[in-house]
C-alpha positions in Angstrom: 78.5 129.3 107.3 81.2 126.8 108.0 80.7 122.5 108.4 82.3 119.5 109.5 81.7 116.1 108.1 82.7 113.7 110.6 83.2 109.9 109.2 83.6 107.0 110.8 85.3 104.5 108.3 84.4 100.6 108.9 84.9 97.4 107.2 81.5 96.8 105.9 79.7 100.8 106.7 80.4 104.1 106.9 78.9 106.4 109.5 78.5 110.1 109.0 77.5 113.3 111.1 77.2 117.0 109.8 78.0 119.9 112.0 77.8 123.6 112.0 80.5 125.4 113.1 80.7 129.0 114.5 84.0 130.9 115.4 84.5 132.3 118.7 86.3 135.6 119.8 90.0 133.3 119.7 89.1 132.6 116.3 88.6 129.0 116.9 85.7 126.8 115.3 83.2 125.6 117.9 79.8 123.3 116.8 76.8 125.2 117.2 74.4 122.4 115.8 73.7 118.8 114.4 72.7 119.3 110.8 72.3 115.6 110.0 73.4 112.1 110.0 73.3 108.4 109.3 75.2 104.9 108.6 75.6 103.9 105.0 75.5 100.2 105.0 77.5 97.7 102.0 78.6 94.3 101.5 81.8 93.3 103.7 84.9 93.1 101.3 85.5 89.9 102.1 85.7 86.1 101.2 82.4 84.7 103.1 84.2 81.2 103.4 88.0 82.2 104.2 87.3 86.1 105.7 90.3 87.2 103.7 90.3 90.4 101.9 89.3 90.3 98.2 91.9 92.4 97.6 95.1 90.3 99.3 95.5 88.3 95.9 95.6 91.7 94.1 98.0 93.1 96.6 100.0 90.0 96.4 99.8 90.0 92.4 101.3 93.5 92.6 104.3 92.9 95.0 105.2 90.3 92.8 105.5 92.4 90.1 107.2 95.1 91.7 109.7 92.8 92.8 110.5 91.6 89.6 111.2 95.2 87.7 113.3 96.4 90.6 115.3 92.8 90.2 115.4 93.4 86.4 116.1 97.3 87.0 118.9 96.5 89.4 120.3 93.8 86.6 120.6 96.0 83.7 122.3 99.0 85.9 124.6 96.7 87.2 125.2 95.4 83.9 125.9 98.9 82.5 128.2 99.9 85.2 130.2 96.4 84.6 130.4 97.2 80.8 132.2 101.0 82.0 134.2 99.9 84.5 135.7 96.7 81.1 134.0 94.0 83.5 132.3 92.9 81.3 132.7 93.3 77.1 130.6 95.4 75.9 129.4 93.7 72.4 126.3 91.2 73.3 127.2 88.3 71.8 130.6 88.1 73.4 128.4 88.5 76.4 126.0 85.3 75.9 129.8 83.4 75.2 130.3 84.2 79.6 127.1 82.1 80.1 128.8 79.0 79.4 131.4 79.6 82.6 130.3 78.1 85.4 129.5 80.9 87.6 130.1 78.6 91.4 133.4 77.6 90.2 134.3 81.3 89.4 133.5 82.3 92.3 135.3 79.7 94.5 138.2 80.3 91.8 138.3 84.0 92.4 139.6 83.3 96.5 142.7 82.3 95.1 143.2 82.3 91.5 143.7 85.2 89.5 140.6 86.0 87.3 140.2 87.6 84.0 138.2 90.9 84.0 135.5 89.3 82.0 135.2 86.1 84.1 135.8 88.7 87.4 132.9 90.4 85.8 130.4 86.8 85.4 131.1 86.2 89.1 129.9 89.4 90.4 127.4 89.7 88.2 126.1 86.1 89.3 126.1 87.5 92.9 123.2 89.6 92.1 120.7 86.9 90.5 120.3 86.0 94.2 121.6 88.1 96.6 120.5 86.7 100.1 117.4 87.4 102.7 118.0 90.4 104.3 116.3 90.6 108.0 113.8 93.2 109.0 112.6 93.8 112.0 109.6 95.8 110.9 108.6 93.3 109.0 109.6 89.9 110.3 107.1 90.2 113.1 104.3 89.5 110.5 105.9 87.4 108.0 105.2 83.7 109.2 108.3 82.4 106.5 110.8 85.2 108.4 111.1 82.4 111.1 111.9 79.6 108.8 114.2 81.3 106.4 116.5 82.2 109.9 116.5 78.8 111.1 117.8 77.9 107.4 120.3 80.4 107.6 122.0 79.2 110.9 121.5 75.5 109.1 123.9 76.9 106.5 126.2 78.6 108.5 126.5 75.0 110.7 126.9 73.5 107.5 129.7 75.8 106.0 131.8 75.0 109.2 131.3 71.3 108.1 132.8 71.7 104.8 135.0 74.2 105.4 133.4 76.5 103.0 135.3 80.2 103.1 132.2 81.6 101.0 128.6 80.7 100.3 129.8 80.4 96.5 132.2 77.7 97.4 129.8 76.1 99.6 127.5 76.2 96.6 130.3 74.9 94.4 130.9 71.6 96.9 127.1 71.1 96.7 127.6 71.5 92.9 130.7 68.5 92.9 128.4 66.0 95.1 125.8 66.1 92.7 123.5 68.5 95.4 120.8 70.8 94.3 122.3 75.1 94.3 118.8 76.2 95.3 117.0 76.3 98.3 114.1 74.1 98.8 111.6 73.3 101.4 112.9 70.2 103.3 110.4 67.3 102.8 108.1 66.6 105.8 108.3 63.9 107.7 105.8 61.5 110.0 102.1 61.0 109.7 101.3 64.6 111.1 104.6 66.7 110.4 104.7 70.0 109.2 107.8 71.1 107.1 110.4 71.3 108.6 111.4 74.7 106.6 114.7 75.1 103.9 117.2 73.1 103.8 119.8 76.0 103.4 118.8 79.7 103.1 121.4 82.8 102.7 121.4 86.1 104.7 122.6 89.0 102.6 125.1 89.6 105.3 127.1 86.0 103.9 126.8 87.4 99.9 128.1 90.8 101.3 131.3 89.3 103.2 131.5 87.1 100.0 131.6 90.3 97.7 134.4 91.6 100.0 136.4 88.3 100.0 136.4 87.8 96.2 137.2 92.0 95.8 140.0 91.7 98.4 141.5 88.8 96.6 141.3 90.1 93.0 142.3 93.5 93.9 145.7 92.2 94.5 145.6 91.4 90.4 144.2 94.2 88.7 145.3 97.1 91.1 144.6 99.6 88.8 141.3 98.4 87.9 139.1 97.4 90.9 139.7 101.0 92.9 137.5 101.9 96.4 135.5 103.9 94.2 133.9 101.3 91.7 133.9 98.2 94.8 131.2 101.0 96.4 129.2 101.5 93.2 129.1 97.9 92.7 128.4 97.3 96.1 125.8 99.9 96.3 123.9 98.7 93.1 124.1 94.9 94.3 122.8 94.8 98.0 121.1 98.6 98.3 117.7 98.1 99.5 115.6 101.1 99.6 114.3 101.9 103.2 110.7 101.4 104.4 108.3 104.0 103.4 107.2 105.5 106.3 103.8 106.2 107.2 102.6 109.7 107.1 101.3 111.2 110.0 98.5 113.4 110.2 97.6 117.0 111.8 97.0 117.5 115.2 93.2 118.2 115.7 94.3 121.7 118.4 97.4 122.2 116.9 96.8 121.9 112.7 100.8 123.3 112.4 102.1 120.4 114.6 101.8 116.1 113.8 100.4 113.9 115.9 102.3 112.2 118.5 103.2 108.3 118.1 100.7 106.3 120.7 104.2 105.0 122.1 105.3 108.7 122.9 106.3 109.5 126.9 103.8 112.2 126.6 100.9 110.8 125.1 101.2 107.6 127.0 100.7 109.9 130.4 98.0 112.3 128.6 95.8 108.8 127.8 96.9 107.0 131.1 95.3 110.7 133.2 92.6 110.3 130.4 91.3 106.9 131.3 92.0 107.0 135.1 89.9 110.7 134.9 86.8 108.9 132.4 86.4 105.6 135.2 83.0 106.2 137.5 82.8 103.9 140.7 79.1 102.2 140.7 77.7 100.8 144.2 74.0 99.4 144.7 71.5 101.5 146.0 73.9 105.1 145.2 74.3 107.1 142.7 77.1 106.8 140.4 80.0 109.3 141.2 83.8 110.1 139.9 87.1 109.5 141.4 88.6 112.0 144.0 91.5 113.7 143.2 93.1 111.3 145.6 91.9 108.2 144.2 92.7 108.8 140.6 96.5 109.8 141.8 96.8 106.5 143.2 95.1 104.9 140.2 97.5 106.3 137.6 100.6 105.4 140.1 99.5 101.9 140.5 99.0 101.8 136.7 102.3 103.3 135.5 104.7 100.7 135.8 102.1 98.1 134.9 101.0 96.9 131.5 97.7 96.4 132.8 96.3 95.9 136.4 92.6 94.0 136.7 89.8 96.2 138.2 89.5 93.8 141.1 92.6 94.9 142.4 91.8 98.6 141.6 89.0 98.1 143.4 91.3 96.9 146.5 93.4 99.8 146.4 91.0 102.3 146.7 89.2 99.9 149.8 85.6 99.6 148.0 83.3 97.6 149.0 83.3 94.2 147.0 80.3 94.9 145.1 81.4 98.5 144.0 82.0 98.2 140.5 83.6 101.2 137.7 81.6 102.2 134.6 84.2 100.7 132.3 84.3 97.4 133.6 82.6 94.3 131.7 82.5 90.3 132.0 85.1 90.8 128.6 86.8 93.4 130.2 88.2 92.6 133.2 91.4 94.6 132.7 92.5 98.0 132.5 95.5 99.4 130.7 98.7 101.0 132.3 101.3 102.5 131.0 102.4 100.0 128.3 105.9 101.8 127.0 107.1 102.1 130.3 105.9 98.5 131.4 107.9 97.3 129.0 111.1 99.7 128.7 111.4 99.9 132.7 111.4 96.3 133.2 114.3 94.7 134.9 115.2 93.0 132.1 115.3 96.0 130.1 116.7 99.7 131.4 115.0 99.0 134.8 115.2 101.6 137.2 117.3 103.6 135.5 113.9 104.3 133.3 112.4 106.0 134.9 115.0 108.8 136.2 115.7 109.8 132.3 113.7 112.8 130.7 110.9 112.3 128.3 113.5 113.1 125.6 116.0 110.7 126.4 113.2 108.2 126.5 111.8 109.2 123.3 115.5 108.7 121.5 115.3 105.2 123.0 111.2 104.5 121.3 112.3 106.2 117.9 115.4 104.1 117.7 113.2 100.9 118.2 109.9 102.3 116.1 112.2 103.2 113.3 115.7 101.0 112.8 114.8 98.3 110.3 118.7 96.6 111.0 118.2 94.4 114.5 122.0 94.2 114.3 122.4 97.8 114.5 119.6 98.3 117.2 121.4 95.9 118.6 124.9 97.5 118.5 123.6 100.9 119.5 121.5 99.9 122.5 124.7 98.3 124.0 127.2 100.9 122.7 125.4 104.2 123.4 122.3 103.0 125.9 124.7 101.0 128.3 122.5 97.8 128.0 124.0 94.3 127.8 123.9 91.8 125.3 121.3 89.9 126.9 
């Protein structure tokens, strides 16, 4: 005798349902029976006052930490692989003697000034204590300070043109000579009612990067047989890699257990629930009985509801010419709206691929959805949607 145990997972309960399954001649598992089931009821995990999780602190304690041993972990490699390549000397105490150096003015030095290995060494070795915000667009839609830390960055930018600043360490080094602060802070607020106003400066891992370059392209010229291709991309690689995303696993399909699920944003499955909604919607009118769509009247339900992110059941109601009273079984006071197809909404709009949409296969598409599920770089998205997709900039 074989059973499921179907669950239904929520904040503050649990629901549960036993069935008994039977196989059938295609050897597939059908329910012959409810066994039993019931609703398990516990406190909410959360803050009664705030509504926050009890665990967010937790979470936030940990990512805290995590960031700190992979900064420490990505210290001492770099450390070791400046101490091979005679960057840096390999007895300790010598080592604590390159603190003293002023790190900005090394680094402004080494754009035109020849550098020892040791002091070439302190420089790049400073890039790495802070080595710029890095943008991601997976995860800049929900981080609040994402906005604030690009509005710094184009601050800086405007403000390296000002001083003529070829690199953010020599920008850093004028701030240094004006008696200026090398950190970025929160700019004061201002009025009765102001909200900060964000950082004054912040840097983009793109500006530390071009940095790197400038300071390897200009030494390179001194120690030729020293700073090779070879140990730039080591050095490079150990100072601004940043692991990808993690991403999310992706269970079984319930028909076919040897396949994954489709993505919800999926040509395919975005048709297969559009037909599934248009097929589950019932027209109600006083005084009849409750019947289903014709075949007719779904097929112009699902075209009206295509190339629309949602349409209101009002004017459903108009395009099928019922009677103002008629209602459908999913409509409510708070739901006044029913959903189209979203992906193509959005994808076929004119300011998007338009027409041109619509006349591409479901693979072609599905290239397009990955590419924007999955790339983390908005400058690469950005690059390949014009490049290879034929879009312009706007």
């Amino acid at each position: 005798m074989n059973h499921r145990l179907a669950l239904d997972i929520g904040t503050n309960s649990i629901g549960w349902w036993i069935h008994e399954l039977r196989k059938d001649e295609g050897g597939r598992y059908e329910a012959v029976r409810s066994i039993d089931g019931g609703v398990r009821i516990f406190a909410d995990g959360r803050d009664p006052q705030s509504r926050k999780s009890l665990a967010e602190d937790r979470r936030m304690a940990r990512g805290m930490r995590r960031r700190r041993d992979r900064y420490k972990n990505r210290r001492e490699a770099l450390m070791r692989e400046l101490i091979r390549a005679g960057l840096m000397p390999g007895d300790e105490k010598t080592r604590k003697e390159l603190e003293r150096l002023d790190p900005y003015e090394l680094r402004r030095r080494a754009l035109e000034e020849k550098l020892s290995p040791h002091e070439l060494g302190r420089a790049l070795f400073h890039l790495n204590q802070r080595r710029g915000f890095k943008s991601n667009r997976k995860t800049d839609a929900r981080n609040n300070e994402a906005g604030a830390i690009k509005t710094a960055a184009a601050r800086l930018e405007q403000a390296m043109m000002e001083m003529e600043a070829r690199t953010f360490g020599e920008f850093l080094w004028q701030r240094q000579q004006q008696g200026l602060s090398t950190r970025a802070r929160l700019r004061p607020e201002t009025g009765e009612n102001a909200k900060g106003s964000g950082y004054d400066f912040y840097p983009t891992r793109k500006l530390l990067e071009e940095e790197f370059d400038k300071i390897w392209q200009a030494q390179q010229k001194h120690h030729p047989g020293l700073l090779n291709d070879n140990l730039k991309d080591r050095l490079h690689y150990i100072i601004f890699g940043q692991r990808p995303l993690k991403p999310p696993r992706v269970g079984k399909c319930t028909f076919i257990p040897e396949e994954t699920r489709l993505p919800k944003a999926h040509p395919l499955f975005q048709e297969l629930r559009l037909y599934q909604e248009v097929n589950h919607l019932e027209i109600q009118q006083p005084g009849e009985h409750t019947r289903k769509l014709t075949l007719e009247e779904r097929d112009r339900l699902v075209l009206a509801l295509q190339d629309k992110k949602h349409v209101g059941y009002k004017s459903l109601r108009k395009l099928l010419k019922l009677p103002e009273a008629a209602r459908f079984n999913k409509e409510r006071p708070n739901r006044d709206k029913m959903a189209g197809n979203e992906v193509r909404a959005a994808l076929g709009h004119k300011k998007a691929f338009g027409p041109r949409w619509t006349s591409m296969s479901w693979q072609q598409q599905w290239q397009v959805i990955e590419r924007l599920l999955n790339e983390q770089d908005p400058e690469a998205l950005h690059a390949w949607l014009t490049d290879e997709q034929g879009l312009s900039g706007e």
